[in-house]
C-alpha positions as a LaTeX table, in Angstrom:
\begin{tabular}{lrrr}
\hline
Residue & $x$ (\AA) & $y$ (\AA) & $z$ (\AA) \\
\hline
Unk1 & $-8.15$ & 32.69 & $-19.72$ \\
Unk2 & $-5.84$ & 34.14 & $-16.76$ \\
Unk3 & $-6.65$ & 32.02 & $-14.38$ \\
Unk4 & $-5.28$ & 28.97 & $-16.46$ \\
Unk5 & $-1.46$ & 29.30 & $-15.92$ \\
Unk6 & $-2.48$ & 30.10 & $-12.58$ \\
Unk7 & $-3.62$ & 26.93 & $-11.80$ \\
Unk8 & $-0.57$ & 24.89 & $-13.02$ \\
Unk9 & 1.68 & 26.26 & $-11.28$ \\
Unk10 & 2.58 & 24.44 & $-7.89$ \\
Unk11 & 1.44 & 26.22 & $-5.20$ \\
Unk12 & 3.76 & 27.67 & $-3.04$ \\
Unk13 & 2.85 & 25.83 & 0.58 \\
Unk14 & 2.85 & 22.38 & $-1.19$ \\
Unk15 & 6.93 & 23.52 & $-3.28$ \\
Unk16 & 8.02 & 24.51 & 0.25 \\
Unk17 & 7.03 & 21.06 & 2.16 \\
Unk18 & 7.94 & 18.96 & $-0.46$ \\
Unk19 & 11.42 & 20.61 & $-0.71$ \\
Unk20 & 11.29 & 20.31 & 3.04 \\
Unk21 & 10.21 & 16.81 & 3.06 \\
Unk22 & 13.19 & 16.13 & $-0.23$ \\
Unk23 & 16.17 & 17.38 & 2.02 \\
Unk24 & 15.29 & 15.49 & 4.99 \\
Unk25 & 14.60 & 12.42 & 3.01 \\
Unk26 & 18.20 & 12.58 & 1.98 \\
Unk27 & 19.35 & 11.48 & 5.89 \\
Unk28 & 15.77 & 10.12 & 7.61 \\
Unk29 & 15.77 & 7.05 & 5.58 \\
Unk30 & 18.98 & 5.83 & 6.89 \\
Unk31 & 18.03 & 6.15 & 9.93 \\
Unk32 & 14.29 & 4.96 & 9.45 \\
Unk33 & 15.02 & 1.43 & 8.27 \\
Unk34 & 17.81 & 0.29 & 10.59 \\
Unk35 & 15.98 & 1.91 & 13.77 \\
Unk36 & 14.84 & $-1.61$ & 15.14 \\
Unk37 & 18.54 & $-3.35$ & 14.66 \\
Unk38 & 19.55 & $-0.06$ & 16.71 \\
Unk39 & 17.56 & $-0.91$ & 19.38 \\
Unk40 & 18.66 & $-4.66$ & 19.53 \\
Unk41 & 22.08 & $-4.28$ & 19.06 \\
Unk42 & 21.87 & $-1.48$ & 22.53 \\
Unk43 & 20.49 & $-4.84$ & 24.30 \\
Unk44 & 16.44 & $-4.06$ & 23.64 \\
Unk45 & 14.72 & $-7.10$ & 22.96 \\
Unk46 & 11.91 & $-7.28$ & 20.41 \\
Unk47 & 8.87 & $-7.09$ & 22.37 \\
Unk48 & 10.71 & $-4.25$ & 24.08 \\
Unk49 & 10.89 & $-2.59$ & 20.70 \\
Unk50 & 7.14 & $-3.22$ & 19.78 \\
Unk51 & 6.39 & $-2.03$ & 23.66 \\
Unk52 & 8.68 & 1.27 & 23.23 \\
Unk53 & 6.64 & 2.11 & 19.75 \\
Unk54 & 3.45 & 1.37 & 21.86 \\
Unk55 & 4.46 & 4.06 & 24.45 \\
Unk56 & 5.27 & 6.57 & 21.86 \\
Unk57 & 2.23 & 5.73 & 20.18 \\
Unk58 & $-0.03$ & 6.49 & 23.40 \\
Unk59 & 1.92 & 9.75 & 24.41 \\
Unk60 & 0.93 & 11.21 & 20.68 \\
Unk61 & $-2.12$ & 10.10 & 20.98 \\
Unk62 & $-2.54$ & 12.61 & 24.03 \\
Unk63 & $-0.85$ & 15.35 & 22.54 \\
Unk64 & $-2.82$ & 15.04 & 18.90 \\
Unk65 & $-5.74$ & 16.98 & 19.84 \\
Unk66 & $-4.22$ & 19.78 & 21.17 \\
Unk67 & $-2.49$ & 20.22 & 17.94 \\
Unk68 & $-5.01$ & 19.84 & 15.67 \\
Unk69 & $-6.95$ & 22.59 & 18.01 \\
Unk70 & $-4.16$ & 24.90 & 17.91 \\
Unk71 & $-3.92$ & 24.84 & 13.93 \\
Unk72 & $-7.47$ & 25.73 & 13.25 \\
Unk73 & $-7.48$ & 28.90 & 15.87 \\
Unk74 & $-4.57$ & 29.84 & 16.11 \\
Unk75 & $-2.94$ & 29.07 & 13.02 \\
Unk76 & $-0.79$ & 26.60 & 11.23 \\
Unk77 & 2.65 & 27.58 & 9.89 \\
Unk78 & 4.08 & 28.85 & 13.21 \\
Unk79 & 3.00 & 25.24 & 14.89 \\
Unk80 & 4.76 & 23.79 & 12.19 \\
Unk81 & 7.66 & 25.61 & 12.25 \\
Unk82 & 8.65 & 25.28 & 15.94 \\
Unk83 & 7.87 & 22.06 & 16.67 \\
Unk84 & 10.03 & 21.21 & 13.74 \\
Unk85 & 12.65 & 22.42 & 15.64 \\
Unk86 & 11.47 & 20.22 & 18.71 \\
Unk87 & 11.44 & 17.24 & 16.72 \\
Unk88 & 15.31 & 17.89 & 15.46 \\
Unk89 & 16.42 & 18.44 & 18.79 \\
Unk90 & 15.30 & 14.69 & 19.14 \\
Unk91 & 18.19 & 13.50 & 17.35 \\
Unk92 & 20.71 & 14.77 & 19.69 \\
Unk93 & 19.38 & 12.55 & 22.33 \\
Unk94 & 19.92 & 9.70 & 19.53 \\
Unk95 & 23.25 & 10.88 & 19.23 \\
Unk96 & 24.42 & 10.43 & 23.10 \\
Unk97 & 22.46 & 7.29 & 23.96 \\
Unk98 & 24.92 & 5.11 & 25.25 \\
Unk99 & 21.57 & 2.34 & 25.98 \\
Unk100 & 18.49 & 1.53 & 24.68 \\
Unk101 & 17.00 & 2.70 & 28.04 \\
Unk102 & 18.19 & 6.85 & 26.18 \\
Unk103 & 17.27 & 5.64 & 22.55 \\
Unk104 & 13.54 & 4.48 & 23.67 \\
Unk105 & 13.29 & 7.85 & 25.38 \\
Unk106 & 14.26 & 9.20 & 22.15 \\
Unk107 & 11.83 & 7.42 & 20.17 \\
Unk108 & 9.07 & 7.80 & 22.37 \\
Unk109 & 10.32 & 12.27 & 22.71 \\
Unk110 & 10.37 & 11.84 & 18.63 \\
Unk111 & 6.58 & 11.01 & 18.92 \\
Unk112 & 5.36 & 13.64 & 20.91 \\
Unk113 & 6.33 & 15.87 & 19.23 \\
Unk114 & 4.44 & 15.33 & 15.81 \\
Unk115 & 1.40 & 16.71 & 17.13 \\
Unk116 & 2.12 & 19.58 & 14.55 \\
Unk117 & 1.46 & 16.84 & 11.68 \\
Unk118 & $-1.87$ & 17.98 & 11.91 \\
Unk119 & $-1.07$ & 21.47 & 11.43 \\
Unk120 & 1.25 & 20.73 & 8.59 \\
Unk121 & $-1.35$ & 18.05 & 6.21 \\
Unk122 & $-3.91$ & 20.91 & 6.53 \\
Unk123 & $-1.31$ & 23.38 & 5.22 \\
Unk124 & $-1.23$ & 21.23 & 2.50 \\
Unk125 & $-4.73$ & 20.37 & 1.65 \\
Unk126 & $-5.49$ & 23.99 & 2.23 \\
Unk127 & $-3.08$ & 24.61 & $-0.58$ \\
Unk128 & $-4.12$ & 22.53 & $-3.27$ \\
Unk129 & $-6.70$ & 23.31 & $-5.88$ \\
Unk130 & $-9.57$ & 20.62 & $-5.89$ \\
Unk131 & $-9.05$ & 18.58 & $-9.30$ \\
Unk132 & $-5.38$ & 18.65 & $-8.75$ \\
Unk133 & $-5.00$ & 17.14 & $-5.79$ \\
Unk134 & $-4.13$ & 13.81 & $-6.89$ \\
Unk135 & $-1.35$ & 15.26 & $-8.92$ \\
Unk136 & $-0.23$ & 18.06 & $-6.32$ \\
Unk137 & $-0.06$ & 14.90 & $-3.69$ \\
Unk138 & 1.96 & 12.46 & $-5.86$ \\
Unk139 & 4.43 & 15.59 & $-6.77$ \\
Unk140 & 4.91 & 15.84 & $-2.47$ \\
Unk141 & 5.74 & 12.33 & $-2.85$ \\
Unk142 & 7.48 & 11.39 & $-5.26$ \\
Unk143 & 9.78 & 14.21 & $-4.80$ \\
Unk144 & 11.34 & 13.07 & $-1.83$ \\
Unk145 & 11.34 & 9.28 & $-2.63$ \\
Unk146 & 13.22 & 10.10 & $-5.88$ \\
Unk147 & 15.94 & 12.21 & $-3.69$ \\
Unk148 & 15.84 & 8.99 & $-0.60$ \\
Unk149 & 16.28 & 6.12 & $-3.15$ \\
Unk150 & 19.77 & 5.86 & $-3.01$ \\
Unk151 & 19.74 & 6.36 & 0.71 \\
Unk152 & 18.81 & 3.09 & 2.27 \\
Unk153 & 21.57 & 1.61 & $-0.24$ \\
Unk154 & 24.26 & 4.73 & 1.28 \\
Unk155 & 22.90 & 3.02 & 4.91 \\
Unk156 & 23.82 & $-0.23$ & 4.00 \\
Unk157 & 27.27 & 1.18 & 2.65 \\
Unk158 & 27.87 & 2.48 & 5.83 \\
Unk159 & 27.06 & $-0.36$ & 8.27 \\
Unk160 & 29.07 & $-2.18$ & 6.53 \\
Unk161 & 32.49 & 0.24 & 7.33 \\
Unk162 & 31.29 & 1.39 & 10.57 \\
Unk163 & 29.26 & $-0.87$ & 11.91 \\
Unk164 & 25.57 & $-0.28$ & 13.06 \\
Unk165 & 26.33 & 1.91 & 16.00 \\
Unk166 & 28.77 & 4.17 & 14.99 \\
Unk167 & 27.03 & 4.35 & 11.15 \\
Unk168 & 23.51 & 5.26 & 12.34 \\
Unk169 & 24.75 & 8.02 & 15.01 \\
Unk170 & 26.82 & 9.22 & 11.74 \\
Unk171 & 23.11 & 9.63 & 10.59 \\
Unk172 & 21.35 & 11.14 & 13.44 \\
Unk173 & 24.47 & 13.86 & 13.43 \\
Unk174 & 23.01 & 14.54 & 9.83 \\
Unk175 & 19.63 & 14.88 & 10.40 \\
Unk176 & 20.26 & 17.26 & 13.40 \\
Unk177 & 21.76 & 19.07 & 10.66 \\
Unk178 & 19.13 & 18.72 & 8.02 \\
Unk179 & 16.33 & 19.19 & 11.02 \\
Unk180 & 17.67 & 23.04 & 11.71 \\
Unk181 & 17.78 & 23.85 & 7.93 \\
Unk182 & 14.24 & 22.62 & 7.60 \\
Unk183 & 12.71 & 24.72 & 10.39 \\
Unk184 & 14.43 & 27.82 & 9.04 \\
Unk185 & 12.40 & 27.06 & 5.28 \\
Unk186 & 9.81 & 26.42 & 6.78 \\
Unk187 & 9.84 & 29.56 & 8.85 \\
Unk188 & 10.68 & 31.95 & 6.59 \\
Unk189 & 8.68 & 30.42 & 3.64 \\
Unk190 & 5.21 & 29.00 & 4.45 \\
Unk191 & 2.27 & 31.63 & 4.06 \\
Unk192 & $-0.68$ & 30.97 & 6.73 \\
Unk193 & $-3.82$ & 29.42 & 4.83 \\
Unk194 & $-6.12$ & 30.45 & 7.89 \\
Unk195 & $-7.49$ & 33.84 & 7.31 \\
Unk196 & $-9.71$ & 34.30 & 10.57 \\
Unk197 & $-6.81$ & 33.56 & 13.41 \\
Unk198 & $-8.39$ & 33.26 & 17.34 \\
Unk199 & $-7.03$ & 33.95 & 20.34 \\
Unk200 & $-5.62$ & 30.93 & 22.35 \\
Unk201 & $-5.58$ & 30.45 & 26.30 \\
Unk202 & $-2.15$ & 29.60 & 26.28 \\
Unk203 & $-2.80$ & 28.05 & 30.25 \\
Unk204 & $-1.85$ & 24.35 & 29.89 \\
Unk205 & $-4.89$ & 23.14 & 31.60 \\
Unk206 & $-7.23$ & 25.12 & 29.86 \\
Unk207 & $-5.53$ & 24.37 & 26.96 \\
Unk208 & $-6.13$ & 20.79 & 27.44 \\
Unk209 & $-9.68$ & 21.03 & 28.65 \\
Unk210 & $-11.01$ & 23.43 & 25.58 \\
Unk211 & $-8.66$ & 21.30 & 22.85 \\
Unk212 & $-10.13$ & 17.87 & 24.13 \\
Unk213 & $-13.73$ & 19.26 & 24.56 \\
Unk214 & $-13.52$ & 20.47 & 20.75 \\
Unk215 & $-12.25$ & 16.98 & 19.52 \\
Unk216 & $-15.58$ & 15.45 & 21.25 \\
Unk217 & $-17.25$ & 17.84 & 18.33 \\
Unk218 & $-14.86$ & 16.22 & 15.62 \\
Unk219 & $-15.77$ & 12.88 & 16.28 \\
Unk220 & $-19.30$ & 13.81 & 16.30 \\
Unk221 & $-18.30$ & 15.12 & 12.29 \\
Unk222 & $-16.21$ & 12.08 & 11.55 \\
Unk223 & $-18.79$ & 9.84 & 12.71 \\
Unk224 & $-21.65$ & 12.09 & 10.75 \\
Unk225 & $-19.25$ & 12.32 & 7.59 \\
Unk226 & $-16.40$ & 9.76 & 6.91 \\
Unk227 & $-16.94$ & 7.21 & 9.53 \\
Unk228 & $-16.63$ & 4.52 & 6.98 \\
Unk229 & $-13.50$ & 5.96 & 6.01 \\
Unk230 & $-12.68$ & 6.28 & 9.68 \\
Unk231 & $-13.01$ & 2.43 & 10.17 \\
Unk232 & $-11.18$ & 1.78 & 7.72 \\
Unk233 & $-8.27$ & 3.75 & 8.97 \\
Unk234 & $-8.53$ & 2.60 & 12.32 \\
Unk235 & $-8.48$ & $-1.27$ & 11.28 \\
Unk236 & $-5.04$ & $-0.53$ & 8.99 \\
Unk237 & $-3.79$ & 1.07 & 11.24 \\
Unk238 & $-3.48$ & $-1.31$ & 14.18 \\
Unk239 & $-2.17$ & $-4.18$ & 11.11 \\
Unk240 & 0.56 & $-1.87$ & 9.55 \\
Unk241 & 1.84 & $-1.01$ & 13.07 \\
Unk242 & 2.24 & $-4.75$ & 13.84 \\
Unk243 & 5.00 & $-5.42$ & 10.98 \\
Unk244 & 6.11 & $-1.98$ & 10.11 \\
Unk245 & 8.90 & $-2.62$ & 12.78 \\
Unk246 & 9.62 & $-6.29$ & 12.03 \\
Unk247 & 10.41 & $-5.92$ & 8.07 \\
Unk248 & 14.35 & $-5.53$ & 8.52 \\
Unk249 & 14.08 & $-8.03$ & 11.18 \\
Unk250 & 11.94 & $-11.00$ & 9.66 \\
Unk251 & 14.30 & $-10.45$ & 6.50 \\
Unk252 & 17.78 & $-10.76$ & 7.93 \\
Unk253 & 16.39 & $-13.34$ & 10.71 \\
Unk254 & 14.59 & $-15.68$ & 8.56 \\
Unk255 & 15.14 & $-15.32$ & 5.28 \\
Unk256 & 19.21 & $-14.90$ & 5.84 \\
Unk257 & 19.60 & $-11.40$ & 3.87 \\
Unk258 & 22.26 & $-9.46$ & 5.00 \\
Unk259 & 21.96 & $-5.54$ & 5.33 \\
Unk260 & 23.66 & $-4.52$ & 2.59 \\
Unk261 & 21.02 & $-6.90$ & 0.61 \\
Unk262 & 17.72 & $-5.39$ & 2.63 \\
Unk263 & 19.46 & $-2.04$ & 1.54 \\
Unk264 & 19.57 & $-3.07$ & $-2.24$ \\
Unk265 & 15.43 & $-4.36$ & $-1.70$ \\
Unk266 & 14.94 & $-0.75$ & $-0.32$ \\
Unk267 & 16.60 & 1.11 & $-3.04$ \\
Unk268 & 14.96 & $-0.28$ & $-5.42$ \\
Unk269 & 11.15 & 0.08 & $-3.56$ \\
Unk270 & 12.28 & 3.98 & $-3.69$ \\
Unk271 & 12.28 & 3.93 & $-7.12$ \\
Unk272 & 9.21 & 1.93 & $-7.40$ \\
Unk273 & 7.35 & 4.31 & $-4.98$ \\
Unk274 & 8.70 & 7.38 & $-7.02$ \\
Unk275 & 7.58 & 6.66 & $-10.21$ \\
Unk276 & 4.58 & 4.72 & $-9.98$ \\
Unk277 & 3.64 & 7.93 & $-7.71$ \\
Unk278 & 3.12 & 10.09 & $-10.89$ \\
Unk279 & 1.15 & 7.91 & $-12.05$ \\
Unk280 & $-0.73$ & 7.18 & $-9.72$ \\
Unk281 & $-1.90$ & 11.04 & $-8.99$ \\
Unk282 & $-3.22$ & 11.18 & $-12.67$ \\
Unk283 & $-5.29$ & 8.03 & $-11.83$ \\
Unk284 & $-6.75$ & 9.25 & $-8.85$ \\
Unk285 & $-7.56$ & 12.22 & $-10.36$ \\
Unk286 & $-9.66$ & 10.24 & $-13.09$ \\
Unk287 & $-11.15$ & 7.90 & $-11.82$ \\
Unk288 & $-11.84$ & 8.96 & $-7.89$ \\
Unk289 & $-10.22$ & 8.09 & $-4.48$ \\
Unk290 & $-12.88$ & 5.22 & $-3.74$ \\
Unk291 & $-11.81$ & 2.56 & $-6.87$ \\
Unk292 & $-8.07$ & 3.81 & $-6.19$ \\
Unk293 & $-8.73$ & 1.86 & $-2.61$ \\
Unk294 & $-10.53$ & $-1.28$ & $-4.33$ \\
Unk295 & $-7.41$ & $-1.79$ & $-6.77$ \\
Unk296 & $-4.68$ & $-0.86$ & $-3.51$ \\
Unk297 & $-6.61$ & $-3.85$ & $-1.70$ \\
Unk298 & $-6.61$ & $-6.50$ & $-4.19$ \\
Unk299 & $-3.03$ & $-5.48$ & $-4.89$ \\
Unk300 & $-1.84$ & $-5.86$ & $-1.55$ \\
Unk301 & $-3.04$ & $-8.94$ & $-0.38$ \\
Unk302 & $-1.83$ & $-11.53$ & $-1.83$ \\
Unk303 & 2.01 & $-9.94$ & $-1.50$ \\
Unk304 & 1.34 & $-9.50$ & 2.32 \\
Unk305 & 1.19 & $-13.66$ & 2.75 \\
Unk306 & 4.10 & $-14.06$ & 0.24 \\
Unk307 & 6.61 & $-12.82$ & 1.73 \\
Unk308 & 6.59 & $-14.98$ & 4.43 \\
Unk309 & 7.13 & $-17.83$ & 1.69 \\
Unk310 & 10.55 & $-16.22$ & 0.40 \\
Unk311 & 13.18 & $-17.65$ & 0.32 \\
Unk312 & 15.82 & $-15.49$ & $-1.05$ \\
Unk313 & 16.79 & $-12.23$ & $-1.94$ \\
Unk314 & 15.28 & $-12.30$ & $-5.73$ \\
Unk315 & 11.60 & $-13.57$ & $-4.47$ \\
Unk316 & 11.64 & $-10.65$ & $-1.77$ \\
Unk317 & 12.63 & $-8.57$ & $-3.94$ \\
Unk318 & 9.88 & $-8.63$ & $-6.09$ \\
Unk319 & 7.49 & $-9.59$ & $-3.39$ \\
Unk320 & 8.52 & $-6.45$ & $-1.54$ \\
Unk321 & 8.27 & $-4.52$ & $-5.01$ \\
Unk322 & 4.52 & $-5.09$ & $-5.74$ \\
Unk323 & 3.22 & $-4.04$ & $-2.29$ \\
Unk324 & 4.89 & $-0.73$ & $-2.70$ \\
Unk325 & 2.85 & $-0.37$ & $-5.89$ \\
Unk326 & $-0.60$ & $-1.11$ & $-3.44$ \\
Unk327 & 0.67 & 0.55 & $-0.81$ \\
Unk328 & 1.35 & 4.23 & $-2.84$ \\
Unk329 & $-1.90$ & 3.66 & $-4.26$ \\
Unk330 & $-3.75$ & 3.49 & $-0.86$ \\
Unk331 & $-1.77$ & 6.63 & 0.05 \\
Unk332 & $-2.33$ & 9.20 & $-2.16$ \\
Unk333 & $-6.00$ & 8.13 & $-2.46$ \\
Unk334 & $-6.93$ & 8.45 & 1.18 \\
Unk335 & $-5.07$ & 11.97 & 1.11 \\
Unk336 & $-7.14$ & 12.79 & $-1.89$ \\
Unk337 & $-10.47$ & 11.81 & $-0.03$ \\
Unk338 & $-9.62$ & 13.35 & 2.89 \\
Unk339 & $-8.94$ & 16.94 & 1.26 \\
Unk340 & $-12.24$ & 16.26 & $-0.95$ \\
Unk341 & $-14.32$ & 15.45 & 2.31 \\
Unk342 & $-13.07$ & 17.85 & 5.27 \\
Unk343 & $-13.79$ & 21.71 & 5.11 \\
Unk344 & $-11.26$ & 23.95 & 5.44 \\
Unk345 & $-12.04$ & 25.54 & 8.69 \\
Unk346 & $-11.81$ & 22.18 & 10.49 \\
Unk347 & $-9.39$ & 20.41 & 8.51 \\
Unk348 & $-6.53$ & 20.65 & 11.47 \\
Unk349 & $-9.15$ & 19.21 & 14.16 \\
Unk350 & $-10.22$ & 16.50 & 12.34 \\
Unk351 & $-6.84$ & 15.03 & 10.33 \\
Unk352 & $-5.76$ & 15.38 & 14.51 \\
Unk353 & $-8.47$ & 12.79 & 14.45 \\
Unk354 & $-8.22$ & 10.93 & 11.49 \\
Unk355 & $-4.82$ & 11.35 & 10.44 \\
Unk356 & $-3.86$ & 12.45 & 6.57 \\
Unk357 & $-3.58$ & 8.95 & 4.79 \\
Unk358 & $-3.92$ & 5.48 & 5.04 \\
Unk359 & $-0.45$ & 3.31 & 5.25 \\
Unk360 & $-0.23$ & $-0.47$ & 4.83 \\
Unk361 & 3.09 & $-0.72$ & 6.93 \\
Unk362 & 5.40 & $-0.15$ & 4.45 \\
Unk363 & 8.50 & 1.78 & 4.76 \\
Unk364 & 9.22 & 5.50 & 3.16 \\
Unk365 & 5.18 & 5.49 & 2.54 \\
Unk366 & 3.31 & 7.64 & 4.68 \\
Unk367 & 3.25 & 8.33 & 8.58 \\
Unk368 & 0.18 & 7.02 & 10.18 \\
Unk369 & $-1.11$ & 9.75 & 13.03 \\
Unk370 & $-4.27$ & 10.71 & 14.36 \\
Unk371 & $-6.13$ & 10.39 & 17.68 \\
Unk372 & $-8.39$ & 8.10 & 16.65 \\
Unk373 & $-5.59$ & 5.74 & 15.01 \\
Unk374 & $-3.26$ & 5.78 & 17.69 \\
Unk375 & $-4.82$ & 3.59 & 20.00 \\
Unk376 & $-4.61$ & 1.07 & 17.64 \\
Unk377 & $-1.47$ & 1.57 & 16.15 \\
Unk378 & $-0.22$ & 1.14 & 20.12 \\
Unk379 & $-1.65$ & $-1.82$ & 20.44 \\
Unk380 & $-0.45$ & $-3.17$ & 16.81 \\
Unk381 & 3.47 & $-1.76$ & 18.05 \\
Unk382 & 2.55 & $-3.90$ & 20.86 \\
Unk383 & 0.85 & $-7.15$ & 20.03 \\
Unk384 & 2.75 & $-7.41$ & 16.47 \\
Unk385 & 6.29 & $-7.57$ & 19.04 \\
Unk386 & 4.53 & $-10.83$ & 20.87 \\
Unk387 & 2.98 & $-11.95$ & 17.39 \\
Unk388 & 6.22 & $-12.20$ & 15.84 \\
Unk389 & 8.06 & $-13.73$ & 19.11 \\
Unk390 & 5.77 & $-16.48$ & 18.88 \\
Unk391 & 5.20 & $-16.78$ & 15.38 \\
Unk392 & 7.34 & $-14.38$ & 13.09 \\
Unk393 & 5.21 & $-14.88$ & 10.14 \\
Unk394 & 1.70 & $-14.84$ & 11.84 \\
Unk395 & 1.93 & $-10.57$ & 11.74 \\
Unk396 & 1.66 & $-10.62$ & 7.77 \\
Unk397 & $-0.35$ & $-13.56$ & 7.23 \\
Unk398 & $-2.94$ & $-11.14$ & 9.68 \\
Unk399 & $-2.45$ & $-8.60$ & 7.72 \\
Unk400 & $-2.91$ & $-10.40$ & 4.05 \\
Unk401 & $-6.29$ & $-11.43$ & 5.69 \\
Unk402 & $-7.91$ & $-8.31$ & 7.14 \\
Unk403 & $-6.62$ & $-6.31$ & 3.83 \\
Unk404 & $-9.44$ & $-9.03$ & 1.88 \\
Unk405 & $-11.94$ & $-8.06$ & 4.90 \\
Unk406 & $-11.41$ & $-4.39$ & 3.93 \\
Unk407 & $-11.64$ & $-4.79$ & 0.43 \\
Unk408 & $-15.25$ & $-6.20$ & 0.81 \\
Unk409 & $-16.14$ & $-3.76$ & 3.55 \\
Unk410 & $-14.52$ & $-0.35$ & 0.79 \\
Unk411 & $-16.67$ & $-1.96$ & $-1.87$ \\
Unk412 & $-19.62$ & $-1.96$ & $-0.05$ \\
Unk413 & $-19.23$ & 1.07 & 2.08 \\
Unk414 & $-17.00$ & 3.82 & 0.95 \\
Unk415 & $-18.53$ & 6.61 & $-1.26$ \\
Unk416 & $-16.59$ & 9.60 & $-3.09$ \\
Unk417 & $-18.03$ & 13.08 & $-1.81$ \\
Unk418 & $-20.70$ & 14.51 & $-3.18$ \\
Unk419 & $-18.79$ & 17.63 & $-3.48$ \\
Unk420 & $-15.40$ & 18.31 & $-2.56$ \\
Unk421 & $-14.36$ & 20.70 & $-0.37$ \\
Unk422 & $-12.10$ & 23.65 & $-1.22$ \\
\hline
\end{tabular}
């Protein structure tokens, strides 16, 4: 009888990252979806940009593994909550780049320094009670997409004044802001989920050595354990990297929408993603992570290949609309299966390997990361940049094709846990 109200409350690790994650989305989606035009307008070309995501990409990927190592010995919300603070200090290189030569650097300095993502999605899955996680993962989302719908609209607003340059460093200026508020919550706020904390041999070298010698032990459990999930991660991963750059690109390029219109397409995918996101937790919750990723498969497919048919700004528009819906679908059920299938005590190591979610290259969704994924999602950054300057439809009609290849291979494959972890 007591433990009841207990239960419904929301935790307090998952209230203080999703308020975390809610104030930053009110200046990180500005900047998120005009990134690429940045990087043009400064004189980068666009296999430069697809080359510069590569690069950040592989420097993660070497820097992953030591995170995920850290969280599970040494603990997880002091790794958060410092290299929070490395990752704001990212935007004052954004702020002075007078080239594209400083903004890559920035990008690729941006990347590095997630290796605490690790730390932080087992935080969270350490948090939430099994049975609610479905609910408890679409609150953490749709929070901050409720709070970041208006913003991509506020961007367009703005680069139309100020023009791109002077609008988006306008944005980086507030998300230094917003960055140095969020450590401080996060700080002061999250309680440690890890009860039996190691010692660490802080020596960078040995560091390295024991972190990387312990991920050889992960991806004997991820092959063992999820390594149809794992597959499935990997092959999404290298698609959603090839377009996730190119959206903005492909729909002021060659379908002729202007900013302010993309802007408009974006505001209203926030409001799709926030409240098909309630939803969607209550459905995962029912009826199990594994038919969540059937349906987010045969709802994504066809959409993928369409938009490279519109013509206008209605057709994208609702193109645009209906793979958010598969898209948040394959999100919160691959968080859901991966806090059902990884125990506690390991969850840092392996989500460094693994990542916390599946995207489908769709923006405001969910940041792909994870050793195992970032090789992959380099290559995608760099491949999709000479895809689309040879074909700039060719990345999505790839990626309307393999999503049919993974449907058949989920279906046949994939299993729920027999018993999910706590």
């Amino acid at each position: 009888m007591e433990e009841t109200p207990e239960r419904k409350l929301i935790p307090r690790n998952v209230l203080v990252l999703t308020i975390s994650r809610a104030i930053w989305s009110m200046s990180d989606t500005n900047i998120d979806n005009f990134i690429s035009s940045y990087m043009l307008t400064l004189g980068a070309s666009v296999p430069t940009i697809g080359l510069v995501n590569a690069l950040g990409s592989f420097v993660a990927m070497l820097l992953y593994p030591i995170g995920g190592y850290i969280a599970d010995k040494s603990g997880r919300v002091r790794l958060v909550s410092y290299s929070t603070l490395l990752y704001t200090s990212s935007f004052l290189i954004f702020i002075f780049a007078g080239s594209w030569e400083m903004a890559a650097f920035a990008m690729i300095y941006q990347q590095a320094v997630l290796f605490y993502l690790p730390a932080m999605n087992a935080v969270m899955a350490d948090s939430i009670p099994v049975g609610e996680r479905g609910k408890l993962y679409a609150f953490n989302f749709a929070l901050p997409n409720v709070i970041r719908i208006v913003a991509p609209y506020i961007a367009g607003l703005f680069i139309a004044r100020f023009e791109l340059i002077p609008a988006m460093r306008i944005g980086f200026t507030v998300s230094l802001a917003v960055g140095l508020v969020i450590t401080g919550l996060r700080l002061i706020f999250l309680k440690e989920t890890l009860t039996n904390i190691q010692e660490v041999d802080w020596n960078p070298l040995r560091l390295m050595r024991n972190a990387y010698g312990d991920m050889v032990l992960s991806l004997r459990w991820i092959w063992g354990n999820i390594r149809t999930y794992a597959a499935m991660s990997v092959l999404l991963s290298f698609l959603s990297s090839m377009i996730l750059p190119f959206w903005i690109i492909y729909a002021s390029i060659e379908i002729g929408l202007a900013p302010l219109q993309w802007g408009v397409i974006l505001l209203w995918g926030g409001v799709a993603r926030a409240v098909l996101s309630i939803f969607i937790g209550e459905i995962v919750d029912r009826f199990g992570a594994r038919n969540c990723f059937l349906i987010g498969f045969i709802v994504s497919a066809p959409p993928m290949y369409l938009f490279t048919l519109a013509s206008g700004f209605w057709d994208t528009l609702v193109i645009y609309s209906v793979t958010t819906l598969g898209a948040v679908l394959m999100w919160i059920a691959s968080q859901v299966y991966l806090a059902d299938s990884i125990p506690k005590e390991m969850r840092g190591r392996i989500m460094a390997g693994v990542g916390s979610g599946i995207t489908l290259g769709v923006t405001g969704i969910g940041f792909p990361s994870g050793f195992l994924i970032f090789l992959p999602k380099t290559l995608g950054n760099l491949v999709g940049g000479m895809i689309y300057h040879l074909n700039p439809a060719l990345p999505w009609a790839l990626q309307s094709m393999f999503l049919l290849v993974g449907l058949v291979y989920a279906w046949l494959m994939l299993r729920n846990p027999e018993k999910p972890q706590e």
